[in-house]
C-alpha positions in Angstrom: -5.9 8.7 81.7 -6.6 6.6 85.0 -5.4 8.0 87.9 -3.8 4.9 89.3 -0.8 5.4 91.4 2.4 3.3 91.4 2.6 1.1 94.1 1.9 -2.4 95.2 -0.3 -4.4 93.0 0.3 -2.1 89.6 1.9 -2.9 86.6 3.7 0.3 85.0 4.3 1.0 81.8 7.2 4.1 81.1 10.6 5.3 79.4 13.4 5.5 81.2 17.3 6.7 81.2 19.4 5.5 84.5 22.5 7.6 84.6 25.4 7.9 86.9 25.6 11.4 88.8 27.8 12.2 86.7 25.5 12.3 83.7 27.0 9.1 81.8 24.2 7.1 80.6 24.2 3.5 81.7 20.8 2.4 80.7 18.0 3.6 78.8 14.6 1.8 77.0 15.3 5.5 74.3 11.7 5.7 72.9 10.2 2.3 73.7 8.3 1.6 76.7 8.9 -0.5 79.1 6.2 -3.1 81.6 6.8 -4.6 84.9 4.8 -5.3 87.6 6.1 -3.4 91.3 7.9 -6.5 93.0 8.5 -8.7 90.1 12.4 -8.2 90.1 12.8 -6.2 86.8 13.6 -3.2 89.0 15.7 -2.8 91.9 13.4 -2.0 94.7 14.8 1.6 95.1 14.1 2.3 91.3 10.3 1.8 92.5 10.4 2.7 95.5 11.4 6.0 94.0 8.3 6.1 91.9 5.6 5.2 94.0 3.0 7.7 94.1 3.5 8.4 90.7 0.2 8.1 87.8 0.2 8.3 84.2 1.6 11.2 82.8 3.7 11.8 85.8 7.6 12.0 84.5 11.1 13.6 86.7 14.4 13.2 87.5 14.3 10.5 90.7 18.1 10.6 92.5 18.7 7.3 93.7 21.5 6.9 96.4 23.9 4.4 96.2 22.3 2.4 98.9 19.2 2.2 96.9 20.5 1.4 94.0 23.2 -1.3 93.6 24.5 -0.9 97.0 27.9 0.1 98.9 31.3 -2.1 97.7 31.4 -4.6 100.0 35.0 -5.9 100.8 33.8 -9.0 101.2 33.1 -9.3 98.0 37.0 -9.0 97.1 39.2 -12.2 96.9 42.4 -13.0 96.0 42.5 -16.3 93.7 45.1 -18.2 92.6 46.5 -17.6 89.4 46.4 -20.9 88.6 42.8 -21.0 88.4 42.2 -18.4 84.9 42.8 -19.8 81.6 46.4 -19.7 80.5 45.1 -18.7 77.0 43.5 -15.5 78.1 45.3 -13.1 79.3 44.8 -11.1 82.7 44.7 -7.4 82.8 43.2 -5.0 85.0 39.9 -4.4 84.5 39.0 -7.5 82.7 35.7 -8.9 83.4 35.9 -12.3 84.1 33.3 -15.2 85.1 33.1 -18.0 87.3 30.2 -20.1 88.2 28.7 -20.2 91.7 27.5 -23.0 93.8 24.4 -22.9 92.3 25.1 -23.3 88.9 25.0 -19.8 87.7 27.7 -17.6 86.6 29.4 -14.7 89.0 31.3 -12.1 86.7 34.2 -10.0 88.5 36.5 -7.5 87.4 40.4 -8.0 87.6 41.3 -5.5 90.2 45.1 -6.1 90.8 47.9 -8.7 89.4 50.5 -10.4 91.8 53.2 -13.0 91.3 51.0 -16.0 91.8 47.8 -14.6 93.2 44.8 -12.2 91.5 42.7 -9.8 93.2 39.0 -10.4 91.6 36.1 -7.8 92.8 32.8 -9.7 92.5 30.9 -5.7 93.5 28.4 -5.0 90.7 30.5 -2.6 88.6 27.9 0.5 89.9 28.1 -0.2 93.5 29.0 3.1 95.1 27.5 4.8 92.5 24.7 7.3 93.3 22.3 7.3 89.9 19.7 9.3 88.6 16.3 7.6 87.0 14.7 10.2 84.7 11.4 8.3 84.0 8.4 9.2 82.0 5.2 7.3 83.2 2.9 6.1 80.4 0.3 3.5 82.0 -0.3 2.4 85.5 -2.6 -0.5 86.0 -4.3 -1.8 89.1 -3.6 -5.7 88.9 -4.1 -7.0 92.3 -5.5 -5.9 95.2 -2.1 -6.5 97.0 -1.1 -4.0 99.7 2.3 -5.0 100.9 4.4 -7.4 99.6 6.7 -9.5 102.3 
């Protein structure tokens, strides 16, 4: 087993479970391992900044705050749309996850917060913002890949 730590430059190999504080499971890889290289995007930042320092062989229970996970609820985030504007077919509820597409051509889901006469509340928050998590992780591999330091 090398004793590579997790950082910058590494590629990890491990298991995970993210779970709400709670305990309610959210995500898991169950007994297959997962790669990704530190800053490629697969993880939120806090996920690895969490696990830096950690080698193969390594495994715990990381608490992630809400911050460093998928953020605080933003308010900006909430709009009020026109009715007008859903499908007549489908029918509006709260809680209903709907999607739009953004200016760039991608699609933005939100969740139905609250029905009025003509207008729609629709919060576009990831659905676990607020949420403070907990990343149990078990480490398998760690692989120096560059020599990279920091990453800007």
């Amino acid at each position: 087993m090398n004793n590579v730590p997790i950082g910058p430059g590494t590629r990890v190999t491990l298991i995970f479970k993210l779970a709400l504080a709670a305990g309610d499971v959210i995500d898991s890889t169950g007994d297959e391992s997962a790669t990704f290289e530190v800053g490629d995007g697969s993880l939120l930042p806090g996920f690895e900044a969490a696990m830096y320092g950690m080698k193969a062989g390594d495994s715990g229970e990381l608490p992630i705050a809400a911050e460093q996970g998928f953020g605080l609820p933003n308010e900006e985030n909430v709009h009020m749309m026109k009715r007008a504007l859903f499908d007549v077919s489908q029918e509006l509820v709260e809680g209903l996850v709907v999607s739009f597409s953004d200016g760039e051509g991608g699609e933005r889901p939100g969740v139905v917060n609250r029905l009025f006469d003509e207008l729609v509340e629709v919060d576009f928050n990831h659905p676990l913002a607020g949420q403070d998590l907990l990343f149990s992780v078990q480490v398998k591999q760690v692989e120096q890949i560059s020599a990279e330091i920091l990453r800007m």
